[in-house]
C-alpha positions as CSV (number, residue, x, y, z in Angstrom):
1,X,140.8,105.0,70.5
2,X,140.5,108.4,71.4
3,X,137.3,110.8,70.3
4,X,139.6,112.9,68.3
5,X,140.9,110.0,65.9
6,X,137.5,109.3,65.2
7,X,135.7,112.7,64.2
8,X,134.0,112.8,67.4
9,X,133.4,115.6,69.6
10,X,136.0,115.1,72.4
11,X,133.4,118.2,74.3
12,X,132.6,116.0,78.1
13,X,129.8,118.1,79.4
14,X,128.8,115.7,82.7
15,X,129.5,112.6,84.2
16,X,127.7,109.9,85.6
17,X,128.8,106.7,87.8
18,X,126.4,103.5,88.0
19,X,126.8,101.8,91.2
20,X,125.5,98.4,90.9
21,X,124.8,97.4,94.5
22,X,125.1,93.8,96.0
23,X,124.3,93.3,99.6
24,X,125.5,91.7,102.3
25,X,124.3,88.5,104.5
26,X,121.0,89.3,106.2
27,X,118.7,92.0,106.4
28,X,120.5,95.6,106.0
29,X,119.6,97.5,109.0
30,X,117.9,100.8,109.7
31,X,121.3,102.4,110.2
32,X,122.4,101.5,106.7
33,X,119.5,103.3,105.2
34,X,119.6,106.8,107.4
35,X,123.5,106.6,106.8
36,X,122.8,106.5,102.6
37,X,120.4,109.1,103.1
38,X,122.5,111.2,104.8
39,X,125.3,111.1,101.7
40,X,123.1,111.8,99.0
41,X,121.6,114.6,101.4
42,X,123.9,117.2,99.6
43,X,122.7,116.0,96.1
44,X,119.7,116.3,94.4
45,X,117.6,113.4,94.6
46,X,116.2,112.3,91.1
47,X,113.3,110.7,91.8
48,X,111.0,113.6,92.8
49,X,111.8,116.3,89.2
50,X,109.8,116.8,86.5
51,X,111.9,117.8,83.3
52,X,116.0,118.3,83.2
53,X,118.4,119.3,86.3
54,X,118.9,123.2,86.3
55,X,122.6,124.0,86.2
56,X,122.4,124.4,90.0
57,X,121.8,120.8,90.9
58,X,123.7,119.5,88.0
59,X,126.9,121.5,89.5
60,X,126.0,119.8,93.0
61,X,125.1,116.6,91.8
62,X,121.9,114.1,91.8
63,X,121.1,110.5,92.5
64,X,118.6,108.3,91.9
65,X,118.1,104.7,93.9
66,X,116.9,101.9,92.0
67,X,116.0,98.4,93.1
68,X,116.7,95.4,90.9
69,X,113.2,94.4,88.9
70,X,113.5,90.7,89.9
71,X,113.3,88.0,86.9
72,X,113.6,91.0,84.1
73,X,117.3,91.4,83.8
74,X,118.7,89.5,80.9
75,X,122.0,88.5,80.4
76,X,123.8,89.1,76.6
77,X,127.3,88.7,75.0
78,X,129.5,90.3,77.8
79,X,128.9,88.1,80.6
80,X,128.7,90.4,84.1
81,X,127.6,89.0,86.9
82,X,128.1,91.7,89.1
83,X,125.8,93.5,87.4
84,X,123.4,90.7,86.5
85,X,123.1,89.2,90.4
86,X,123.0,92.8,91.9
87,X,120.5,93.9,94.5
88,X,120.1,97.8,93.1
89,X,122.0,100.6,91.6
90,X,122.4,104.2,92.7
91,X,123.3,106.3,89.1
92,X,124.7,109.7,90.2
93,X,125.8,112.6,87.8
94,X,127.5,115.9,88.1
95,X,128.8,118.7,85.8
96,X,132.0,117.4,87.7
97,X,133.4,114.3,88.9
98,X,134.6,115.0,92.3
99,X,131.2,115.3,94.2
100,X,129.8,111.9,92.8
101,X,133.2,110.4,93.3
102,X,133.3,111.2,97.2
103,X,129.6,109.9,97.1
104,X,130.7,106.7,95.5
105,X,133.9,106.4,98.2
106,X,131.8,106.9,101.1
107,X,129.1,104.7,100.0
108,X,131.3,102.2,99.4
109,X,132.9,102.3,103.0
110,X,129.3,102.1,104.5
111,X,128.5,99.2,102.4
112,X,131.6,97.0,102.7
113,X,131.1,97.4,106.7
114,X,127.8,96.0,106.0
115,X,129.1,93.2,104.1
116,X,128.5,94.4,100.7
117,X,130.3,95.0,97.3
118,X,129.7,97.7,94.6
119,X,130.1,97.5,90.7
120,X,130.7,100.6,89.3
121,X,130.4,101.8,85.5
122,X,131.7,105.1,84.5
123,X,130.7,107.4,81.6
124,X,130.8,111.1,80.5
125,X,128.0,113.1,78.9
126,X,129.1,114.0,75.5
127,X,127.3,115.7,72.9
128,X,125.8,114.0,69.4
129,X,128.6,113.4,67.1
130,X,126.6,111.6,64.2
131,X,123.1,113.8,64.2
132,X,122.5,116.4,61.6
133,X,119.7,118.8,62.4
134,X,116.9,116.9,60.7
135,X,118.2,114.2,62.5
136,X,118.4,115.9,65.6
137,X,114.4,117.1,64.9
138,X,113.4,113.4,63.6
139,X,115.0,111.9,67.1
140,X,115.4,114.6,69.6
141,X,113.2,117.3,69.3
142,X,109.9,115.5,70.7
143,X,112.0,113.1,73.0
144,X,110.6,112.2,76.6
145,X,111.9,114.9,78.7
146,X,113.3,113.3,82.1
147,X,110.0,112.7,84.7
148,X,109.9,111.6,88.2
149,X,109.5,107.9,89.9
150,X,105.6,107.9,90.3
151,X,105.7,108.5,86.3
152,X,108.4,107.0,85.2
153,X,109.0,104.3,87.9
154,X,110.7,101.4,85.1
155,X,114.2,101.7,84.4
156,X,116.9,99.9,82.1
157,X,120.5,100.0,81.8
158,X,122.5,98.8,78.5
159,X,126.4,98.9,78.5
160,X,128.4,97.9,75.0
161,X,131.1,97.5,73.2
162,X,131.6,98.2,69.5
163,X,133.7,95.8,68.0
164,X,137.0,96.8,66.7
165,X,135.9,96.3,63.1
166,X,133.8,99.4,63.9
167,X,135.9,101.6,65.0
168,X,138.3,100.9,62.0
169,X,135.2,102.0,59.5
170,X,135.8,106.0,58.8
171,X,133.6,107.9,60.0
172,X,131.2,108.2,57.3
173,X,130.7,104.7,56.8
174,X,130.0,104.3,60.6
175,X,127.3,107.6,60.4
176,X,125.9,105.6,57.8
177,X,124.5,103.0,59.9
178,X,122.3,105.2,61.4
179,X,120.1,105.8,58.6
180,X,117.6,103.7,56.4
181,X,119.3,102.1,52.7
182,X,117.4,102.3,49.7
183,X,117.8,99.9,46.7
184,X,117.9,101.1,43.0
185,X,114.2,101.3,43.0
186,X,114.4,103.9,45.9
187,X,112.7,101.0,48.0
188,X,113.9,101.0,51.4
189,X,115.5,97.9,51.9
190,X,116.7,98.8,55.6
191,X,115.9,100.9,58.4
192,X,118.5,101.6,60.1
193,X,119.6,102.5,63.4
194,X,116.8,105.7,63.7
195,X,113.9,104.0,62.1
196,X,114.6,100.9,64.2
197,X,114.1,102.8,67.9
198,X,112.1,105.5,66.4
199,X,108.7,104.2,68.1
200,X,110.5,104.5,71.7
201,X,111.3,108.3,71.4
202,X,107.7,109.9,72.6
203,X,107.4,108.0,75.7
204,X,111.1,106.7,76.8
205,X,113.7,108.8,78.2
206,X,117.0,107.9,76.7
207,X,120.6,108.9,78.4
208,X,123.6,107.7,76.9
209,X,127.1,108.1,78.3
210,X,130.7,107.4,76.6
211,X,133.8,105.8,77.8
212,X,136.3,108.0,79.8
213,X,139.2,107.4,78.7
214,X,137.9,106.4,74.7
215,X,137.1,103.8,72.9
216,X,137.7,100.1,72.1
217,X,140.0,99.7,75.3
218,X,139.6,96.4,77.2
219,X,137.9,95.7,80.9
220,X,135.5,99.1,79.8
221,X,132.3,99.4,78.3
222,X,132.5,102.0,75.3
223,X,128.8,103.1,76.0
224,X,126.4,102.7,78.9
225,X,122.5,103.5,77.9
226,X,119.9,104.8,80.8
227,X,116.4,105.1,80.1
228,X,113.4,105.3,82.2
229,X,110.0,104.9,80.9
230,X,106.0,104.0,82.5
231,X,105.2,100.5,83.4
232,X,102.6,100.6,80.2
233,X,105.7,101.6,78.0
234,X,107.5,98.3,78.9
235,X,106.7,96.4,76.1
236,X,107.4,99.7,73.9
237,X,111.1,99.7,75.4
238,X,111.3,95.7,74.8
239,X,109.9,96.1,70.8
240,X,112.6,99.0,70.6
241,X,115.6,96.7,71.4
242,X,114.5,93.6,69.8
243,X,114.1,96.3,66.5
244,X,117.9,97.1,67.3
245,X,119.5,93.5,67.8
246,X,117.5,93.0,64.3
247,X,120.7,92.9,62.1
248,X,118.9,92.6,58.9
249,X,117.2,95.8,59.8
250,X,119.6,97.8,61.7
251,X,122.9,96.5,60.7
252,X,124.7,98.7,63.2
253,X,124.4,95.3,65.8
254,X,126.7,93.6,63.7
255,X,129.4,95.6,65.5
256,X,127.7,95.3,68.9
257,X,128.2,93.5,72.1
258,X,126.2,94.1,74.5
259,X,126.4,94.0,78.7
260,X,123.4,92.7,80.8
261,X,120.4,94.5,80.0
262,X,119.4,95.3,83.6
263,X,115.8,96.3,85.1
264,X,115.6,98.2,88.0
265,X,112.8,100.1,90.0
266,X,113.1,104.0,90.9
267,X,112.7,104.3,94.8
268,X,112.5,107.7,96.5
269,X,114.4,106.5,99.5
270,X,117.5,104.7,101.3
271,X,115.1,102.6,102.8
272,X,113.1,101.5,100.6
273,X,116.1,100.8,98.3
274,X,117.2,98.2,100.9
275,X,114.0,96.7,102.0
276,X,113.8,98.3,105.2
277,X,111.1,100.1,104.7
């Protein structure tokens, strides 16, 4: 379904590609990693800012390199093993497609002469369609700004689906689900969606990217969720999803199904992504 048919702002304001990397046979070479360091030399790398890209960088593009966490990826309801099993991700974005596309070409020639294989998930950057300005102050206005590896060195990634029951909801009943129910006592009887994640908002960075081409189409993810966070917020991140996947409490997840929930680590360089270093 498109944005449009679903009062939705159809407004793309970035994009962003997750390249979930598997490698090959055998150790991966110095070459390898002074080859990927010399197509993301262009971009901005990630790993080093402190706060949001300016609109320089974001026009030129970023990347950040990420290493699988090992034993901390979980698998859900949407069985992927390419993204499960994988050895590390490189997420790029751009105000434009083009330059993270070519990186993405590229980097899959280098790595399918090395013997490996990419995954790739795709999403644009859209602006909040269900948040209201005390909304927007309740969840956005003291969110973790964006920080670099050494603080934030803990990353997850969390693509799903909504089910087509919820996209056949109008659009009032869905917004709904993001806040808290009252009974006819005015005793909260649910939290809803905001309540639910509200303890992970001062101290993990959330990104969320939608479906190119829209909604509820098959062999896509309708969302893909990034966040980075300190290794003491961890347990933070892990409370915060087991709050959402609590349906009596956030009845949103009803209408979810979920991707892996993969773990990676932020790495500052091609060689340390690969193990070389």
């Amino acid at each position: 379904m498109e944005p449009q048919d679903l009062n939705m702002t159809t407004t793309v304001t970035g994009h962003q590609l997750f390249l979930f990397v598997t490698l090959g046979e055998g150790q991966p070479d110095g070459e390898l990693a002074e080859a990927i360091d010399l197509l993301g030399r262009g971009l901005e790398n990630v790993h080093e800012v402190d706060g949001p890209p300016s609109e320089e960088t974001f026009a030129r593009g970023r990347f950040q390199l990420l290493r699988a966490e090992a034993g901390f990826t979980t698998e859900q309801q949407i069985i992927h093993t390419a993204v499960t099993e994988s050895d590390g991700l490189i997420r790029l974005e751009c105000a434009s497609l083009d330059p993270i596309k070519a990186y993405e070409t590229s980097f899959r020639d280098l790595l399918s002469a090395a013997g490996g294989s990419v995954e790739t998930l795709a999403g644009v950057m859209r602006p909040r369609s269900y948040t209201s300005h005390a909304m927007s102050e309740f969840a956005y206005a003291h969110a973790m700004p964006p920080g670099p590896g050494e603080k934030f060195p803990l990353a997850a990634v969390t693509p799903m689906n909504k089910t087509d029951e919820w996209w056949q909801m109008d659009f009032l009943h869905r917004e709904s689900f993001f806040l808290p129910r009252y009974d006819e006592n005015e005793k909260m009887v649910v939290k809803g969606h905001a309540l639910a994640s509200a303890m992970g908002v001062p101290s993990i960075n959330r990104r969320l990217v939608h479906a190119p081409e829209g909604y509820g189409l098959q062999g896509n993810y309708d969302f893909v969720g990034y966040f980075e966070f300190a290794e003491a917020d961890a347990p933070v991140f892990r409370e915060v999803m087991a709050g959402l996947r609590d349906t009596e409490q956030n009845p949103e997840w009803k209408y979810v199904l979920e991707g892996p929930e993969w773990w990676g680590r932020r790495v500052s360089s091609a060689a340390e992504f690969l193990g070389t270093s």
